[in-house]
C-alpha positions as CSV (number, residue, x, y, z in Angstrom):
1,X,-43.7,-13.1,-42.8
2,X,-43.4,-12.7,-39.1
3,X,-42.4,-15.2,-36.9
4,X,-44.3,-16.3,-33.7
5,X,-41.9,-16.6,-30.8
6,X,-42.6,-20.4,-30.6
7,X,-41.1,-20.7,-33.9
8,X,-38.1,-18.7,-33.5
9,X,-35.1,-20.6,-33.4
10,X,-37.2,-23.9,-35.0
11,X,-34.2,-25.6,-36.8
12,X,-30.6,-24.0,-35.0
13,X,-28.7,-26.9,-33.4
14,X,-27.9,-26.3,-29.7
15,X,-24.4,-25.6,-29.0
16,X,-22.1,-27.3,-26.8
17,X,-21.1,-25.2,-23.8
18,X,-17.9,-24.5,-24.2
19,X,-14.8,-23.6,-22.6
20,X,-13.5,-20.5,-21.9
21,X,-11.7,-18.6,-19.0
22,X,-13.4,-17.0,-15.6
23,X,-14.0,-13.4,-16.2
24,X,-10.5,-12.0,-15.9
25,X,-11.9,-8.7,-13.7
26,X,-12.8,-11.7,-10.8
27,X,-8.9,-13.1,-10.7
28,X,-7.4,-9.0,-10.7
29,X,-5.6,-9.3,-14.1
30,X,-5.7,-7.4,-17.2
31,X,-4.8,-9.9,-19.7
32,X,-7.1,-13.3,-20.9
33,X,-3.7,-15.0,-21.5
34,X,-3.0,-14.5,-17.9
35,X,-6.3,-16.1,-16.4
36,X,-5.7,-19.6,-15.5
37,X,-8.6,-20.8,-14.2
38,X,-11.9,-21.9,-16.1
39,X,-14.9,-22.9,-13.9
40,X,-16.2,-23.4,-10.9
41,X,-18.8,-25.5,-8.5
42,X,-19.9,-24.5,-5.1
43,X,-20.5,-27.2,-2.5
44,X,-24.1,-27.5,-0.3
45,X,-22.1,-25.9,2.8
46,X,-21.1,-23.1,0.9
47,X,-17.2,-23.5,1.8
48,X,-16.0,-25.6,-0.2
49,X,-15.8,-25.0,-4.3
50,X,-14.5,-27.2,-7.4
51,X,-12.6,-25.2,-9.5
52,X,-11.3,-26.4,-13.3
53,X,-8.4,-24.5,-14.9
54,X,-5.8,-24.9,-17.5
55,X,-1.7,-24.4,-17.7
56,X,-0.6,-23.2,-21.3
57,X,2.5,-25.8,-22.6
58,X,4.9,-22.7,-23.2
59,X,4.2,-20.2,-20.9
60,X,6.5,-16.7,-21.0
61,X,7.2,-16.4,-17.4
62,X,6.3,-19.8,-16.0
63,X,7.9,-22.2,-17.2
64,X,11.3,-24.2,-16.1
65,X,14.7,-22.9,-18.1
66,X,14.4,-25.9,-20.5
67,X,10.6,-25.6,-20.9
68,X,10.5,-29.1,-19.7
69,X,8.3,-28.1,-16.6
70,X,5.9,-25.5,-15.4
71,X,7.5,-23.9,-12.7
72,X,5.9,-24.5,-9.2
73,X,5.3,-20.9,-8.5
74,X,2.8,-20.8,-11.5
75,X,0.9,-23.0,-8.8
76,X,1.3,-20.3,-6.4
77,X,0.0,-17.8,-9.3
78,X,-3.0,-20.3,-9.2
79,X,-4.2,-20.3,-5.9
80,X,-3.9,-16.4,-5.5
81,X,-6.4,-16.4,-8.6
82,X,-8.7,-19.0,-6.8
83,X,-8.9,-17.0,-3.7
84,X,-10.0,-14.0,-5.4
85,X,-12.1,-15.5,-7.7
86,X,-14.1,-17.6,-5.0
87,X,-14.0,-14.1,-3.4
88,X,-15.6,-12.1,-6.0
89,X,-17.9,-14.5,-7.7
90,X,-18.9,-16.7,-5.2
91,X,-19.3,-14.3,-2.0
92,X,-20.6,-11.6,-3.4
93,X,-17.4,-9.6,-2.8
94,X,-17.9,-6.5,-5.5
95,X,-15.5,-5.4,-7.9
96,X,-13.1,-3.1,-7.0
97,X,-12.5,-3.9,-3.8
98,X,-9.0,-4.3,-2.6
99,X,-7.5,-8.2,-1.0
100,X,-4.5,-7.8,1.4
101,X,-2.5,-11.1,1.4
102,X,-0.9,-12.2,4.5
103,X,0.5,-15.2,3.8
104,X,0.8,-18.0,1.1
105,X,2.3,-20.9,1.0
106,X,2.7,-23.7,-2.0
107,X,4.0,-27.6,-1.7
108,X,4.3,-29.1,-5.2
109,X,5.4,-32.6,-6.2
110,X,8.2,-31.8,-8.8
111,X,7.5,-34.7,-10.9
112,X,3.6,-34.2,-11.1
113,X,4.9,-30.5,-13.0
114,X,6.1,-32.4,-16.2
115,X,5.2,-30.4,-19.8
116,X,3.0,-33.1,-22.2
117,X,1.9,-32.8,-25.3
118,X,-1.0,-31.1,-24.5
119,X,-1.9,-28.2,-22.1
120,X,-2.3,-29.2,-18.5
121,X,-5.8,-29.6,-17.5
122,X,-6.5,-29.7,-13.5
123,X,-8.8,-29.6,-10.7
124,X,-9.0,-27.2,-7.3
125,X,-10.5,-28.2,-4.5
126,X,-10.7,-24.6,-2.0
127,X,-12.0,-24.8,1.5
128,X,-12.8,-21.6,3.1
129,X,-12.8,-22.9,6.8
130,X,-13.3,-19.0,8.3
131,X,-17.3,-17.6,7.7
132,X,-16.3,-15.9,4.4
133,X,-17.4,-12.2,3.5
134,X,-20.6,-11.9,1.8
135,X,-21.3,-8.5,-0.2
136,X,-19.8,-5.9,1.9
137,X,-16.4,-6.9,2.6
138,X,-14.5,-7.7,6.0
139,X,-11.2,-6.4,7.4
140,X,-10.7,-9.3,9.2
141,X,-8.1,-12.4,8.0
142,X,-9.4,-15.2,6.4
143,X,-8.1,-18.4,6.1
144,X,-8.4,-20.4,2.5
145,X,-7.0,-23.7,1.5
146,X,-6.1,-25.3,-1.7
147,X,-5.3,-28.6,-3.5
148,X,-4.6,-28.9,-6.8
149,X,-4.7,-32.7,-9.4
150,X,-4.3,-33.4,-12.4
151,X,-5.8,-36.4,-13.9
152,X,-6.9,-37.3,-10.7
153,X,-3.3,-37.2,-9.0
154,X,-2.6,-34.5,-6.4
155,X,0.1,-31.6,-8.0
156,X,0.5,-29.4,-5.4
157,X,-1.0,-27.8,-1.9
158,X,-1.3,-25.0,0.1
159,X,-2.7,-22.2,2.1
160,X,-3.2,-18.9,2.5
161,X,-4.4,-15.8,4.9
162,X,-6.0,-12.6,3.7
163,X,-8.5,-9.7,4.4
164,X,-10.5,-7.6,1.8
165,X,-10.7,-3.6,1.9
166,X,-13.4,-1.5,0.8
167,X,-12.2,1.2,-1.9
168,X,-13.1,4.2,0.6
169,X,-11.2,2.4,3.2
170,X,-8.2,1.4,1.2
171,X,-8.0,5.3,-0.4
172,X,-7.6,6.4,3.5
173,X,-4.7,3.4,3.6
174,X,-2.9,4.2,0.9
175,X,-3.2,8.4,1.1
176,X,-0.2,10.6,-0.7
177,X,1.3,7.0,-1.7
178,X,3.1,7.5,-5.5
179,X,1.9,5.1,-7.8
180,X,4.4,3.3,-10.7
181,X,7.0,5.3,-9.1
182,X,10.5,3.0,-9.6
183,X,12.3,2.6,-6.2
184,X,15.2,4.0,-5.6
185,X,18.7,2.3,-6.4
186,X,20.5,3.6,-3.5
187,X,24.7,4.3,-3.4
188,X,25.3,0.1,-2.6
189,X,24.0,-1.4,-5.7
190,X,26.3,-2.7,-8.9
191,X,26.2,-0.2,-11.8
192,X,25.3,-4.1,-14.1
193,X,22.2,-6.2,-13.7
194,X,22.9,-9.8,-12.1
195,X,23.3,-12.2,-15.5
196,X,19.5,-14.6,-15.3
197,X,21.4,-17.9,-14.8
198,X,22.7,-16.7,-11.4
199,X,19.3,-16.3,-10.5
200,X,17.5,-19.4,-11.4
201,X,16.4,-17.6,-14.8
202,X,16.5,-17.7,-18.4
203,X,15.5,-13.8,-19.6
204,X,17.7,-11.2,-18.1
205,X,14.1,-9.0,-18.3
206,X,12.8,-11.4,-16.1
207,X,15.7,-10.7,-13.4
208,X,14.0,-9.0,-10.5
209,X,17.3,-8.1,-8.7
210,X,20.3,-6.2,-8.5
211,X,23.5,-7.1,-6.6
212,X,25.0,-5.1,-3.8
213,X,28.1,-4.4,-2.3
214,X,27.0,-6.5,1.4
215,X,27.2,-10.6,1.4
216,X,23.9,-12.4,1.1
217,X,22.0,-9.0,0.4
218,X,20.0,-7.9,-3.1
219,X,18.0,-4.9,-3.9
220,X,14.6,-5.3,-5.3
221,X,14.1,-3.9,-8.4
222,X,11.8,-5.8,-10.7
223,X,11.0,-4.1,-13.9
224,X,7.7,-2.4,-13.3
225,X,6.3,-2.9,-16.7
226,X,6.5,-6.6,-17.3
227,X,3.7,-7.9,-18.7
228,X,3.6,-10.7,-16.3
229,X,4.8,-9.3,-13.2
230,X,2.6,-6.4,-13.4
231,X,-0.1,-7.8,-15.3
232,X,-2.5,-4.9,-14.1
233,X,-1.3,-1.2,-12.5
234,X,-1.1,-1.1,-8.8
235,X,0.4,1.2,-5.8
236,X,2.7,-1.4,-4.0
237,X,4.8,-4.5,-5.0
238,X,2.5,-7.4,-5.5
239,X,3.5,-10.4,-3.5
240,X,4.1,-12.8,-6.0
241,X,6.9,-10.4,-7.2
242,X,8.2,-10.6,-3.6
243,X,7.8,-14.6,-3.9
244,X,10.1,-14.0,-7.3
245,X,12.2,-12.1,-5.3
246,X,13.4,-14.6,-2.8
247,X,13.4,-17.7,-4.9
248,X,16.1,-15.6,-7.1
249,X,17.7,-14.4,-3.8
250,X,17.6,-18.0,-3.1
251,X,19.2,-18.8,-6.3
252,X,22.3,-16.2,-6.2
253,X,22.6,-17.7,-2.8
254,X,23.7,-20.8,-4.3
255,X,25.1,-19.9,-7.5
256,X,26.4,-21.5,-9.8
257,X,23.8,-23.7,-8.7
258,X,20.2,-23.3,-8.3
259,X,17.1,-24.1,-6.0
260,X,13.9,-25.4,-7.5
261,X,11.3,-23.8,-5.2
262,X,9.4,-27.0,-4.9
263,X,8.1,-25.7,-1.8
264,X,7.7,-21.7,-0.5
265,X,5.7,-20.5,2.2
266,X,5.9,-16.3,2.7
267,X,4.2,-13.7,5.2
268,X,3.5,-10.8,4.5
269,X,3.5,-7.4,7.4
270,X,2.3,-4.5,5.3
271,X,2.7,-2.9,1.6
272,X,6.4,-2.9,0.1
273,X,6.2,0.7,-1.4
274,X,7.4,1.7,-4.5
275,X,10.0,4.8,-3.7
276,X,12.2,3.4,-1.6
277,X,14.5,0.6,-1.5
278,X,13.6,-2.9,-0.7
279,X,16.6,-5.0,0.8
280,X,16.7,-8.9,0.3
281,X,18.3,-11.0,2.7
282,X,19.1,-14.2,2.7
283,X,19.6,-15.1,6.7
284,X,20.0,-18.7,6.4
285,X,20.9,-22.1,4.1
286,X,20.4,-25.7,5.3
287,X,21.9,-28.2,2.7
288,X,20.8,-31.7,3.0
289,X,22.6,-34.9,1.8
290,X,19.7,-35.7,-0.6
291,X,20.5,-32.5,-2.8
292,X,17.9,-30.3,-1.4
293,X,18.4,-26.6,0.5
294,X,16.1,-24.7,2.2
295,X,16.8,-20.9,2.4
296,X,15.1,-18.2,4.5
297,X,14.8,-14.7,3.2
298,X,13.5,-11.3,4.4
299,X,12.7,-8.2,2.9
300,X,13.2,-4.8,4.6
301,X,12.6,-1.9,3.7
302,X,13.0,1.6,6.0
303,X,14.2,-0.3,8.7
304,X,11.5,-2.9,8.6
305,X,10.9,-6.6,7.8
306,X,7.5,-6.2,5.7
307,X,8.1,-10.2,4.2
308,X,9.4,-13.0,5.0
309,X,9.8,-16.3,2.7
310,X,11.3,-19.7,3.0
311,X,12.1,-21.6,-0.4
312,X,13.2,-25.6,-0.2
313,X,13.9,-27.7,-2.9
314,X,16.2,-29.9,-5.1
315,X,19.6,-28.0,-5.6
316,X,20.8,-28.3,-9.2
317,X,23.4,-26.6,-11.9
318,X,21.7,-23.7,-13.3
């Protein structure tokens, strides 16, 4: 017997909507495991958007060394996902093209960052202040702002500055540029990887750099398949490897203690390439009597400054 279409589906319960992760595509990451974010709500004006989003308990790469935390860059992490995903999904931005990121920054209260028994739930409020790119995307910058709570309680803040780049565009940009190609050690660098605890970490394959033979300088050479780091393929270093970067370079700086990057704000001048050698410096420490630091780095590479970062936060025995 045939079924009219009225009485198709006479019977099936409804089912709950349920929760899953924004298509992983909008945030630029390969893996599901790596997609933190889980809705979102546009405002009336069209500049403002509600995002929801979950932090795993035990993540690989973000957590604190005794797990007791999630580590304030993860927020970081979270907000570069939230820019792109407003981006793509709520501007019209197509797949495929390419976001240049010229500067993030991320303020998180320490205490608000305690692991609980269950996976960390939270709100994201983004404004997009600048007349954001609808369809066909925009070299110009853009300015984007964050604030992430939990249970109703603010967690951590922040902004950001970035232009999108059409894939004809970015093909003429990035011309006879090597792709996966490791950089190049160079004749100054120590023939044994820095141990993790002298940089703030736990997993010496989550070390991202190598000691040199010059005071207050480290060579950038993050292992270009980590599962985290370099979630998806790319040409150039991705900037939250450069944020890595200097919170170790902060780290070795004050070993054997360590700096808690409770705050970071970074620019960024142009792609760190690939084949050739990217130089962190730290080129200044300010200790204060309440057992914080703040540390400025740069990176340079041929000759140039192409980031810069400053890390501040509690100082403790790694």
């Amino acid at each position: 017997m045939r079924l009219s279409a009225g009485e198709i589906g006479v019977g099936l319960p409804v089912l709950p909507r349920l929760t899953t992760t924004v298509p992983k595509e909008y945030v630029h990451r390969a893996s599901l495991a790596e997609v933190f974010l889980t809705g979102c709500t546009a405002q009336d004006d069209g500049l403002r958007f509600s995002l929801t989003g979950q932090w795993p308990r035990a993540h690989t790469f973000f957590n604190s060394a005794d797990g007791s935390n999630h580590d304030p860059l993860q927020a970081a992490e979270t907000f570069r996902q939230a820019g792109m995903f407003v981006t793509h999904a709520e501007h019209g931005v197509p797949l495929g093209h390419h976001f240049v990121l010229w500067s993030l920054s991320c303020h998180t209260d320490l205490e608000r960052l305690r692991i609980a028994s269950r996976p960390t739930d939270f709100r994201l409020d983004v404004t997009c202040p600048d007349p954001a790119p609808r369809g066909r995307a925009s070299a110009r910058r853009m300015g984007i702002g964050f604030t992430l709570r939990r249970d109703g309680v603010r967690v951590a803040h922040g902004e950001g500055r970035y232009s999108v780049v059409t894939p004809p565009v970015y093909a003429r940009l990035r011309a006879n540029r090597p792709a996966r190609q490791p950089a190049s050690a160079g004749p100054a660098v120590a023939a044994d990887p820095m141990p993790p605890a002298s940089v703030g970490r736990t997993s010496p394959a989550d070390v991202v750099l190598t000691a040199t033979d010059v005071p207050d300088r480290w060579l950038l050479t993050p292992d270009l398949d980590h599962p985290i780091l370099f979630d998806h393929g790319g040409d150039h270093l991705p900037g939250m490897v450069l944020m890595e970067g200097a919170r170790q370079a902060a780290c070795a700086r004050l070993a054997p203690r360590a700096l808690i990057p409770a705050s970071t704000s970074s620019s960024f001048n142009r792609y760190v390439e690939l084949d050739s050698p990217c130089w962190i410096d730290v080129t200044g420490v300010t200790a204060r009597d309440d057992g914080t630091a703040t540390v400025d780095v740069v990176g340079v590479q041929d000759g140039e400054v192409v980031f810069t970062s400053t890390v501040s936060g509690p100082v403790v025995l790694a």
